[in-house]
SEPA-68834 format. One line per field, with one value per residue (C-alpha): residue number from 0; residue in three letters; chain; x, y, z. Coordinates in steps of 0.5 Angstrom, whole numbers, padded with zeros to 4 digits. Each point is the difference from the previous one (the first is absolute). Last residue first. Layout:
<recs>
k c(NUM, ...)
r c(ALA, ...)
c c(A, ...)
c1 c(X, ...)
c2 c(Y, ...)
c3 c(Z, ...)
</recs>
This chain:
<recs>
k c(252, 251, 250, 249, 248, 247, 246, 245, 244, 243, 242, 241, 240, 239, 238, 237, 236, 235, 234, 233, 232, 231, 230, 229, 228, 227, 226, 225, 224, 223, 222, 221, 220, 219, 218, 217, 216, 215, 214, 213, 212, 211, 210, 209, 208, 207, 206, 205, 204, 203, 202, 201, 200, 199, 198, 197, 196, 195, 194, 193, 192, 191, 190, 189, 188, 187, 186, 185, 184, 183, 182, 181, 180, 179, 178, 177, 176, 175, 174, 173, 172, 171, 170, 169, 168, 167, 166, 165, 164, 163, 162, 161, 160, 159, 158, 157, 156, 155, 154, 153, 152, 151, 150, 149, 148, 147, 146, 145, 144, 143, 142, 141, 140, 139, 138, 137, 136, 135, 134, 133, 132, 131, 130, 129, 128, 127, 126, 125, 124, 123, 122, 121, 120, 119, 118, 117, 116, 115, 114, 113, 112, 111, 110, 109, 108, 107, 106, 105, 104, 103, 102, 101, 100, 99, 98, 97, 96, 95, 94, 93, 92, 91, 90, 89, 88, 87, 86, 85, 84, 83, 82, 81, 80, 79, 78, 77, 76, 75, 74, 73, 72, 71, 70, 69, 68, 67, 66, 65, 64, 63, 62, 61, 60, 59, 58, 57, 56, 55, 54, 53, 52, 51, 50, 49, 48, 47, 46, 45, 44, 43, 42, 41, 40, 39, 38, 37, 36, 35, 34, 33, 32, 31, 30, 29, 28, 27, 26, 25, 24, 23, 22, 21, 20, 19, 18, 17, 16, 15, 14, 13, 12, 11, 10, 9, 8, 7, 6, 5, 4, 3, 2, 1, 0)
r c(UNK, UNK, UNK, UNK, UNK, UNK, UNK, UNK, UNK, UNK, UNK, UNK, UNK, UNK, UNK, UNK, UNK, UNK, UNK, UNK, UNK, UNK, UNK, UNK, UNK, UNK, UNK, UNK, UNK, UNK, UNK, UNK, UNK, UNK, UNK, UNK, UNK, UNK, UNK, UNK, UNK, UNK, UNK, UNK, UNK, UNK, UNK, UNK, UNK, UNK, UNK, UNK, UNK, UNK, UNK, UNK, UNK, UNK, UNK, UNK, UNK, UNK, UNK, UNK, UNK, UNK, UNK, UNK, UNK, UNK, UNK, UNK, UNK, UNK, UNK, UNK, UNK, UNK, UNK, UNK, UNK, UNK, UNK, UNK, UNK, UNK, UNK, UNK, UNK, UNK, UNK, UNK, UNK, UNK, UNK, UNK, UNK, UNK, UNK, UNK, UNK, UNK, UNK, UNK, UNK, UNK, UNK, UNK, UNK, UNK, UNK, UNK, UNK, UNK, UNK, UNK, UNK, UNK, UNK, UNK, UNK, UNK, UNK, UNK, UNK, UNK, UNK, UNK, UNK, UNK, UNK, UNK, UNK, UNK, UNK, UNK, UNK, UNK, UNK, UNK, UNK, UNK, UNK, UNK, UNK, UNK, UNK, UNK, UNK, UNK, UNK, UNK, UNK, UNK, UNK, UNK, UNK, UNK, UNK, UNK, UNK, UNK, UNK, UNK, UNK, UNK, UNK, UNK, UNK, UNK, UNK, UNK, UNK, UNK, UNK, UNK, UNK, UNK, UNK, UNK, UNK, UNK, UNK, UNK, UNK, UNK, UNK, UNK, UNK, UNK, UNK, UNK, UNK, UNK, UNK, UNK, UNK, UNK, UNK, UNK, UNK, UNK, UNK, UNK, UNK, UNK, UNK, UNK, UNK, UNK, UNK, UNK, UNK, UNK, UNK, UNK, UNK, UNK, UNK, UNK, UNK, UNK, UNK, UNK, UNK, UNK, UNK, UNK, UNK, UNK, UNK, UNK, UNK, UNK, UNK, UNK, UNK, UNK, UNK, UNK, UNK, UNK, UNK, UNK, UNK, UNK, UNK, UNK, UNK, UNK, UNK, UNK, UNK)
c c(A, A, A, A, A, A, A, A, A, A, A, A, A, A, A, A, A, A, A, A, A, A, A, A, A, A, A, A, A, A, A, A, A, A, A, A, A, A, A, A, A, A, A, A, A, A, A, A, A, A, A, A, A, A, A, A, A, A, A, A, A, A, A, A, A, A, A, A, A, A, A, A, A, A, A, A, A, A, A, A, A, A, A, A, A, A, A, A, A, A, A, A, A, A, A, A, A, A, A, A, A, A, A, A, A, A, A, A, A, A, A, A, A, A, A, A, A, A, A, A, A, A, A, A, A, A, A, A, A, A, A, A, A, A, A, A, A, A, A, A, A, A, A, A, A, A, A, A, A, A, A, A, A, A, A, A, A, A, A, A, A, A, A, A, A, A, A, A, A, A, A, A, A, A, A, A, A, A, A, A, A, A, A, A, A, A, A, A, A, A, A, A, A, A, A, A, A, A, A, A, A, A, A, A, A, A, A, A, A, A, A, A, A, A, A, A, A, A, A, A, A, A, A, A, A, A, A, A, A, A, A, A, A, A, A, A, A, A, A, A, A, A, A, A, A, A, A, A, A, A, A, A, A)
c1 c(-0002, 0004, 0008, -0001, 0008, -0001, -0005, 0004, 0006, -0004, -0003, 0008, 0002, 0006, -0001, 0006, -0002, -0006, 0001, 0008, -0003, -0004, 0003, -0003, -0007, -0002, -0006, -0004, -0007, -0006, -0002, 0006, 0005, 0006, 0003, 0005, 0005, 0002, -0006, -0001, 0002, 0000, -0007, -0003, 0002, -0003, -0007, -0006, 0005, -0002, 0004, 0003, 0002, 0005, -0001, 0004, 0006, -0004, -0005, 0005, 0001, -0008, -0002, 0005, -0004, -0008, 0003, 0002, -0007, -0002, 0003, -0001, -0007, -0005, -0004, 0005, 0005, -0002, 0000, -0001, 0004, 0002, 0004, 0003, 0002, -0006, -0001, -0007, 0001, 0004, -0006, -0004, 0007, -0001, -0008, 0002, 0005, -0004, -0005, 0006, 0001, -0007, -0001, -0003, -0007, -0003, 0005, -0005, 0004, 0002, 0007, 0001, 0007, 0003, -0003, 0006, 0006, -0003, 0000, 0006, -0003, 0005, -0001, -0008, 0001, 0004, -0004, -0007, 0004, 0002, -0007, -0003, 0005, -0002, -0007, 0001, -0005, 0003, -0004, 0001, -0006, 0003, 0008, -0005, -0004, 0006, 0002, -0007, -0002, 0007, -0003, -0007, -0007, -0002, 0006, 0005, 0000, 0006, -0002, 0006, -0001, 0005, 0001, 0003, 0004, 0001, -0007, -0003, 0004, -0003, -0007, 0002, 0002, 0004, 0000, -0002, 0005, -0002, 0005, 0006, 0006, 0007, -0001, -0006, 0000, -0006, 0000, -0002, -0007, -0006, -0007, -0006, -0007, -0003, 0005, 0000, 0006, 0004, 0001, 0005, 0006, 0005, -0006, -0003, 0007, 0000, -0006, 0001, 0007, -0004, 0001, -0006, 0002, 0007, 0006, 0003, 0002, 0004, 0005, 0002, 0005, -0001, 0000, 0001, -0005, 0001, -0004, -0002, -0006, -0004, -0005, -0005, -0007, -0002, -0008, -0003, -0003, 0004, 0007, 0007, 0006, 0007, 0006, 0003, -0002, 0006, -0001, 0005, 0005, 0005, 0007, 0006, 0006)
c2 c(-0025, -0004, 0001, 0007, 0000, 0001, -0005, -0006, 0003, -0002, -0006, -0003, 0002, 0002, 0007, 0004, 0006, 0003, -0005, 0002, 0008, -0002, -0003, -0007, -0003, -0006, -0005, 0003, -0005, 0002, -0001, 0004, 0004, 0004, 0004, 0006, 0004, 0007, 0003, 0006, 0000, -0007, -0002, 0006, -0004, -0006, 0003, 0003, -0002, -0003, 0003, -0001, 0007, 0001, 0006, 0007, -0001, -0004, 0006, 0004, -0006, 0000, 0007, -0001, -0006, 0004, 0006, -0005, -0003, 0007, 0002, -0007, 0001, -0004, -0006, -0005, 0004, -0001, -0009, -0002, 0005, -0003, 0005, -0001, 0003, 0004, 0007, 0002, 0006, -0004, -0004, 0006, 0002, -0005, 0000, 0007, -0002, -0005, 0007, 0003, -0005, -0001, 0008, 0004, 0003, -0006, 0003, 0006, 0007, 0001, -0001, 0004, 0004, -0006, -0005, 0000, 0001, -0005, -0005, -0003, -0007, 0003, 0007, -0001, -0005, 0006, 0005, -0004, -0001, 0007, 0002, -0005, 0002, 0007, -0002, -0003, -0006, -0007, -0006, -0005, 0002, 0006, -0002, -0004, 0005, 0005, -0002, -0001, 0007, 0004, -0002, 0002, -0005, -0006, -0005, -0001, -0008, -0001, -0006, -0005, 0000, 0003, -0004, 0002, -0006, 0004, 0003, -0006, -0003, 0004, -0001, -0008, 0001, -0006, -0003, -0007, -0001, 0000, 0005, -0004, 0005, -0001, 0008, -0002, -0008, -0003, -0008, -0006, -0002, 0004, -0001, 0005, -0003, 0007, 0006, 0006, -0004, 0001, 0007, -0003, 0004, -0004, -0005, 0006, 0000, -0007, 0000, 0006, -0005, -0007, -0002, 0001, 0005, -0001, 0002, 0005, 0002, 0007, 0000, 0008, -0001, 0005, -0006, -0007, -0004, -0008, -0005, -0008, -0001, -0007, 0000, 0006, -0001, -0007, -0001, -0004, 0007, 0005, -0003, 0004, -0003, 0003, -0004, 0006, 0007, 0004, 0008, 0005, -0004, 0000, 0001, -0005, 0003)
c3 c(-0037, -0005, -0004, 0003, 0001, 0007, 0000, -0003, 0004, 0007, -0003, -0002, 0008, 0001, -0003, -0004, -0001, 0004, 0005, 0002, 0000, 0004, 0005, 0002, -0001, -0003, -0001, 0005, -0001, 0000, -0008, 0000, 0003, -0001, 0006, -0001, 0002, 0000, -0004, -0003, -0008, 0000, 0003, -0004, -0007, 0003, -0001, 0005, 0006, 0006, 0006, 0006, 0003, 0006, 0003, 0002, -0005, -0004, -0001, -0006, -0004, 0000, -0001, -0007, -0002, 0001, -0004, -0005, -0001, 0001, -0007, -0002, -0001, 0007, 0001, 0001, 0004, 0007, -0002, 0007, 0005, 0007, 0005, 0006, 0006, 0000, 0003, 0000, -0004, -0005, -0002, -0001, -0005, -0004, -0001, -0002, -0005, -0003, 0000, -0005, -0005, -0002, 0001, 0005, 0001, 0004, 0006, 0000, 0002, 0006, -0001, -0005, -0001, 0004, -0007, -0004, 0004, 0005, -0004, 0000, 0005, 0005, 0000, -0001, 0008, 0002, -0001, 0002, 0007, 0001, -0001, 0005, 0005, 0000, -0001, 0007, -0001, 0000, 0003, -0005, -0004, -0001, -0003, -0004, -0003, -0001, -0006, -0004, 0005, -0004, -0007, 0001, 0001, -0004, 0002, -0005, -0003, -0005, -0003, 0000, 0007, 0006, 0006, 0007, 0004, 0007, 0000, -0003, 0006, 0006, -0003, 0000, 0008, 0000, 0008, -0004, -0004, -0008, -0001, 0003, 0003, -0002, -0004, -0004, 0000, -0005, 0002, -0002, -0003, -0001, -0001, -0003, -0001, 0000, -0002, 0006, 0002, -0007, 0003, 0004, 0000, -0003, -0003, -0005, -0004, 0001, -0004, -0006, -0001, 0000, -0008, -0003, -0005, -0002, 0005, 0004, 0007, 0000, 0006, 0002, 0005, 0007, 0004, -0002, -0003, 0001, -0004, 0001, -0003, 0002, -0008, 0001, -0003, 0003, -0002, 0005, 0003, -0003, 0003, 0001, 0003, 0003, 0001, 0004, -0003, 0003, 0000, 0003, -0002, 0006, -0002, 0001, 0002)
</recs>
């Protein structure tokens, strides 16, 4: 039986302006994978992790060509709802970036802001998403303590888990671990591997050493362009591609 990518991107285009950043990809995420999209700066990753839920819009002089596809369904459609995508398509930054209130009101911010009032079930919310971020045994005895007064590693998590309050059926993480020591580093990559059995994650890597550890398949772009993709444990060891191996090897970049 065929299975159903969670996400076809289909002939898909990218322009500033003049300027063509995203060269016609062609790519297929499936659900409850982890697929890390690498490459050198300026080869379009952190721009089509925007594309798939459409913040590229907010940019002036944004065009598009082709298609993204999220369970069948175009995201440029015109009945798409683009809050109700941002919902299902969350983002996490490479800058943890915690709301300047208590740890449970950054959780239960947006569970409130969509209606949400019973404190019960805001409680059971904020537990749940901590647990799932693997935050919940450090923080549970300070919930409403200043989320600002977390460590590096730990308000990641916190922006994390406020994604998983809103319950998202993808999550996109652009460099999570750029900023942060390899104990935090770790503690991000195990929260990870446990997600993927509740969302599937597409995320950029801060080096290509934390594409192996974490991903299952992968994408190599450059310049715009998708010069390979596949399992990763195939691209991580016996590329196809001469560039993608010139890369890994760190030959350039």
């Amino acid at each position: 039986m065929t299975v159903q990518p969670k996400i076809s991107i289909r002939d898909f285009s990218f322009f500033f302006g003049k300027q063509q950043v995203i060269q016609s990809i062609n790519l297929d995420i499936y659900e409850h994978e982890i697929f890390t999209l690498f490459g050198p700066a300026n080869s379009g990753t952190t721009t089509l992790l925007r594309a798939l839920n459409r913040l590229s819009d907010l940019m002036p002089g944004v065009r598009t060509e082709g298609q993204i596809l999220i369970d069948g369904q175009s995201i440029h459609a015109e009945d798409m709802i683009v809050t109700e995508l941002r919902r299902r398509v969350g983002m996490v930054f490479e800058e943890p970036v915690p709301l300047p209130m208590s740890i449970f009101d950054n959780i239960a911010y947006g569970p409130r802001m969509r209606g949400i009032r019973n404190k019960a079930v805001l409680a059971e919310r904020v537990e749940e998403s901590l647990k799932l971020a693997v935050l919940w045994d450090e923080v549970k005895d300070r919930l409403h303590t200043s989320a600002l007064r977390l460590s590096g590693g730990q308000q990641q998590r916190l922006c994390i888990a406020r994604i998983l309050s809103l319950g998202p059926e993808i999550m996109m993480l652009d460099r999570p671990c750029a900023a942060l020591d390899p104990i935090s580093t770790a503690k991000i990559e195990e929260t990870l591997i446990l997600l993927k059995k509740k969302v599937t994650i597409v995320l950029i890597p801060h080096n290509i050493q934390q594409a192996v550890r974490v991903a299952d398949r992968a994408g190599f772009m450059l310049m715009g362009e998708m010069v390979e993709q596949g399992l990763a444990k195939q691209i991580f060891t016996v590329p196809e591609d001469i560039r993608t191996n010139d890369y890994i090897t760190g030959r350039f970049g």
